[in-house]
N, C-alpha and C positions, 0 to 999 in steps of 0.2 A: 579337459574341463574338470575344476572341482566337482567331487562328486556332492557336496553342500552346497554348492552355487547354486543358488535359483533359476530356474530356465528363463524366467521374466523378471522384470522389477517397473515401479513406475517412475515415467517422467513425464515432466511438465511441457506441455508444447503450446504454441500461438499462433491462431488460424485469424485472418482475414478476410470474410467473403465478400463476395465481389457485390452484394447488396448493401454491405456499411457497416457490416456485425462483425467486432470482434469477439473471437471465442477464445479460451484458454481452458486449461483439462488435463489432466493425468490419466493419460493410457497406460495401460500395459503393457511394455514390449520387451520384446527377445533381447535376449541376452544371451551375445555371439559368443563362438568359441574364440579365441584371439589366433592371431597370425605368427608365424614365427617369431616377431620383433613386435609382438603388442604385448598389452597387460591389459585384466581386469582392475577394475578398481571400485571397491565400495566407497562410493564418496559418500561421507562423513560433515563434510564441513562444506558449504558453497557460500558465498557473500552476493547480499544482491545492491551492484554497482551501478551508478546512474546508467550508463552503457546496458546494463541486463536488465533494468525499467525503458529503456527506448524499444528495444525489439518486443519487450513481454506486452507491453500495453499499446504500441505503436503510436496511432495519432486517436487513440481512443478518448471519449470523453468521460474519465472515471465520475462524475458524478449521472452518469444514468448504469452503472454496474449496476448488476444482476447478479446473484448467486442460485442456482437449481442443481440440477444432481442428485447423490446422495452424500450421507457425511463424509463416508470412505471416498468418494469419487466424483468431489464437488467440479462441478463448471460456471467459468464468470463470462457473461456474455456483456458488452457495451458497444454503446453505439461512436460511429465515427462520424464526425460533420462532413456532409456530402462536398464542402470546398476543400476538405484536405484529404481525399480520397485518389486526387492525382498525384499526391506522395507515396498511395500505397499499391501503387500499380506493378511492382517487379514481384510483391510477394501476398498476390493475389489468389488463395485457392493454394497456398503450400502451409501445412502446418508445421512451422517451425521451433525445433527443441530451442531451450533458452538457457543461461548462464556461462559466461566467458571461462572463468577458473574455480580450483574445489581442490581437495586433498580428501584421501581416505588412505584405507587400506589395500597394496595388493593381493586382492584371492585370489587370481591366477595368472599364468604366466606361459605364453608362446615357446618353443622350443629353443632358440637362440638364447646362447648365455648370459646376455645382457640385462633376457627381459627374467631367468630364472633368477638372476641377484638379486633383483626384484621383488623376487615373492615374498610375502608376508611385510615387506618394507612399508612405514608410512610418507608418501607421496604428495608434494601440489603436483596439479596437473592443470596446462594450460590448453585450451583446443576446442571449446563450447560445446554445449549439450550437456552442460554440468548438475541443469539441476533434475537431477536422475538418483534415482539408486545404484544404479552401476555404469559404469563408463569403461569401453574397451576402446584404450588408446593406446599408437606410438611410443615406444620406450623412450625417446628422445624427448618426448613431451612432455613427460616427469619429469621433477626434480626430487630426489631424496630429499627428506627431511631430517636436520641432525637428530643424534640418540635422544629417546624424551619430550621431541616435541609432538603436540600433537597437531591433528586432522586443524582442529578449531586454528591456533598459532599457525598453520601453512596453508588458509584457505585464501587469504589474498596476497600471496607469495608474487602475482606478476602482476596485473593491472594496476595496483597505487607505486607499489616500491617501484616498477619498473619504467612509470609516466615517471615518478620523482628525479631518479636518475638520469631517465631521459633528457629532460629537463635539463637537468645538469650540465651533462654533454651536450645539449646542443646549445647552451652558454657558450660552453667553450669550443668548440665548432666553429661558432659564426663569430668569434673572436670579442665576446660583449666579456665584462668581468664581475657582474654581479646580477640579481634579478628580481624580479615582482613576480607576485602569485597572486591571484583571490584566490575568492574562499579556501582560506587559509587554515582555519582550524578545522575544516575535514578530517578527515583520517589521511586521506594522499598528503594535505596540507602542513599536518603536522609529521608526520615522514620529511616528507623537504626539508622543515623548518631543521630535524634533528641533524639530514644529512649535511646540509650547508653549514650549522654548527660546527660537526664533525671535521669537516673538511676546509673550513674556514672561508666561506663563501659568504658575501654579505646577501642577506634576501630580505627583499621587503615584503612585509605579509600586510595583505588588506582582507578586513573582515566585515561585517554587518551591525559588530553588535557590542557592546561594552562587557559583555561575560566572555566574549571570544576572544576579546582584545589579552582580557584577564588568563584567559588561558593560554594562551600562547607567551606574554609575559612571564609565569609563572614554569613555564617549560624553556626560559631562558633565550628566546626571540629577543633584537636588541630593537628592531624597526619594526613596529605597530600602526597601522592607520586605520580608523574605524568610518564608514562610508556616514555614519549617523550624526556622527562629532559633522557641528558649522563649519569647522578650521579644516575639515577633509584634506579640501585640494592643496591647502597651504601647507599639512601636517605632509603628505604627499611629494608634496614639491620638495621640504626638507630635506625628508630620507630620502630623497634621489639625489639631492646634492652630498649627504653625508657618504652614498654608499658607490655614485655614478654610476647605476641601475638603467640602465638601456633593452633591456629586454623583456618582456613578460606574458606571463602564461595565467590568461583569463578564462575562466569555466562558466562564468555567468553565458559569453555568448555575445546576448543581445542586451537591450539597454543602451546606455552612454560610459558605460566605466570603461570600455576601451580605449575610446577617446581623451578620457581624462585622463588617462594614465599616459598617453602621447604626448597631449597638452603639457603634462607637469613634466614629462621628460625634457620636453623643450624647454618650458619654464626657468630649471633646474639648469641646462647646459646655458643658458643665455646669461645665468647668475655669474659663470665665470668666464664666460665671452671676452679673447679679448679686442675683438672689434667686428663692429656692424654689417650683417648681412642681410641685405634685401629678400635673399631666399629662405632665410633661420639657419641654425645651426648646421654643417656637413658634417654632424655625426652620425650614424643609422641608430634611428629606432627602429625596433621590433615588437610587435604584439603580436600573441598568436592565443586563437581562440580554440580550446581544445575540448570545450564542452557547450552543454544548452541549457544552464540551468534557469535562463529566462527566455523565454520561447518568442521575445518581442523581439522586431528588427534591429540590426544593430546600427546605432546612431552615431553620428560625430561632426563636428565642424573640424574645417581643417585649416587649425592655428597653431599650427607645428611646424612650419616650414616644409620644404620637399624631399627631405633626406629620410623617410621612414615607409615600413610597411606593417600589413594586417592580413592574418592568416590563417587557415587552417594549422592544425597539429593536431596526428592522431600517435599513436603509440605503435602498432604495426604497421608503416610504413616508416619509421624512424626506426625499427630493428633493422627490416629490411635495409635502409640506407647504412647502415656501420655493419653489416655483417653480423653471420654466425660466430664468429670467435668472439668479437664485442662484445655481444650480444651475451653470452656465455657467459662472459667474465661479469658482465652487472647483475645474471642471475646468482651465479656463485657466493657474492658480494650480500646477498638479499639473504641466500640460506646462512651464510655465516654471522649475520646480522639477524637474523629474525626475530627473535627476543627483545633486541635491544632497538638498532633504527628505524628497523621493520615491523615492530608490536602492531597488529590493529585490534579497536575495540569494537565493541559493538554492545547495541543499547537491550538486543534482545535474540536467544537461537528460537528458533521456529521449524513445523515439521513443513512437508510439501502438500498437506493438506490446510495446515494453518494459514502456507501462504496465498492459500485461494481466499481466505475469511477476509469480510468487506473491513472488518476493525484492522485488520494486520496492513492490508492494500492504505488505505487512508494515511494510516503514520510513513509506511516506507514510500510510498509511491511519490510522497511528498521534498523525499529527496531532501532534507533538510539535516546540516547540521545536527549531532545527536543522535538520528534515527534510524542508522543501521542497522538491518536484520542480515544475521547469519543461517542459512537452511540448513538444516540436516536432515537430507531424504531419507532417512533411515532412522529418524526417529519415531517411536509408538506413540 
């Protein structure tokens, strides 16, 4: 171990008690010597991703949050509604560290050569329990970051660029040739939009909002539909006949855009039908819902004919399905890209004290468009 390395650092963790209270808090903990093939790592840079707001607040009700503690070692307590308390039943009584990916620095480094290359290097690293001060992980778990960039530029190195790509490939996969996204001017969202540019991929992007339409326009999107515009489902139906868009990746969840987005596929293929089927078109649609950003049930009539499905999509269980090599090769893809495909912004850095303050919870918690916070456990 470095003889500078702190024996402890703090991290954030989220406890559920079995009476209805969530609790969240920065303890203090050890900070292990690494193993032959691990690395220390001062993380620097962590993002907090809709995924690291589902574990951190669980089915909590943020408008009864609580803050008590002290400043250095604030805790938020809120309550859970006793009907959604049989969702939190596997992580009952365990206090859970929080954030999926982060980059720092390595300050130390396991005996094996791999993880000495390592040392002093700047790092993303994928493997949760990110938002910490220090993270002892897997040298396989890193990825180097090119010369110059920093912690902040390789903090969401795997969850956006590597759902984007996903994406991607599993287009091409299931043999569809183009695709739909909501929430499109995200940060994941506009990742896609850059890669399918790049690559020549046509994607429809659907957004909320007339400045999001404007943004995505302005970064060179050629299919826009705005959910607010009357002509939606019609603007909709177009770009699926312009682009023959059969597949899509919806983060809303719940709601009816899934079904819309079915409906206009059918729509769309019935425009150049060239004759009558009782059943609707045999071409496969696919939606897959890869997110919650609306916690309602998800809705739809089924006026799509019989040729379609709705689905789950997570991001690690599609690495898992194409393998380690694959797999490899879209991270690869990602560091040499990072600058340019893979930019993400964000609207504010924040310490791991901050992110306990009821003003910082309200803007990010809200998961909206814009309001990306970046942590850095290590900042004063």
């Amino acid at each position: 171990m470095t003889p500078a390395l702190p024996r402890t650092g703090l991290q954030l963790r989220s406890l559920v008690k079995p009476d209805g209270e969530l609790e969240i808090s920065l303890p203090s903990v050890a900070t292990p010597d690494p193993a032959p093939d691990e690395v220390v790592v001062r993380i620097e840079a962590t993002p907090i991703n809709p995924s690291d707001i589902g574990l951190l607040f669980g089915a909590a009700d943020l408008s009864t949050a609580k803050v008590s503690g002290t400043p250095t070692s604030p805790v938020v307590t809120a309550q859970i509604p006793p009907p959604l308390m049989k969702g939190m039943a596997a992580r009952l009584g365990q206090s859970l560290p929080v954030g999926n990916e982060g980059a720092g620095v390595v300050v130390a480094a396991g005996s094996s050569s791999a993880a000495q290359a390592l040392l002093g290097r700047t790092v993303a690293v994928l493997g949760g329990a990110m938002y910490a001060q220090y993270r002892c992980i897997q040298v396989d778990q890193c990825l180097p970051l090119p010369p110059g960039a920093t912690p902040a530029e390789g903090a969401s190195c795997f969850v956006n660029p590597l759902t984007a790509l996903g994406m991607v490939e599993t287009m091409r996969l299931e043999g569809h040739k183009a695709l739909v996204h909501t929430a499109a001017a995200s940060n994941l969202g506009q990742m896609l939009n850059r890669i399918c540019l790049k690559d020549g991929i046509d994607l429809v992007n659907i957004v909320r909002k007339p400045q999001q339409a404007s943004l995505l326009k302005g970064s060179g999107a050629r299919h826009v539909c705005d959910t607010s515009r009357p002509t939606f489902m019609e603007d909709l139906t177009q770009a699926l006949v312009d682009t023959g868009a059969t597949i899509a990746f919806d983060a809303t969840g719940g709601g009816k855009l899934g079904g819309h987005i079915l409906s206009c596929m059918e729509a769309a293929l019935s425009r150049t039908a060239k004759e009558y089927s009782r059943y609707g078109s045999t071409t496969h649609k696919q939606v897959y819902l890869y997110g919650g950003l609306d916690t309602s049930p998800t809705e739809f009539n089924r006026n799509f004919g019989m040729a379609w499905g709705m689905g789950g999509w997570l991001l690690f269980p599609f690495l898992q399905r194409i393998g380690a090599a694959a797999a490899q090769t879209l991270k690869q893809r990602v560091a040499a890209e990072l600058k340019t495909t893979f930019a993400s912004s964000y609207s504010k850095e924040i310490s791991l004290v901050e992110a306990l303050q009821p003003e910082a919870i309200a803007v990010y918690g809200q998961r909206a468009t814009g309001t990306k916070y970046l942590i850095n456990p290590n900042k004063v």
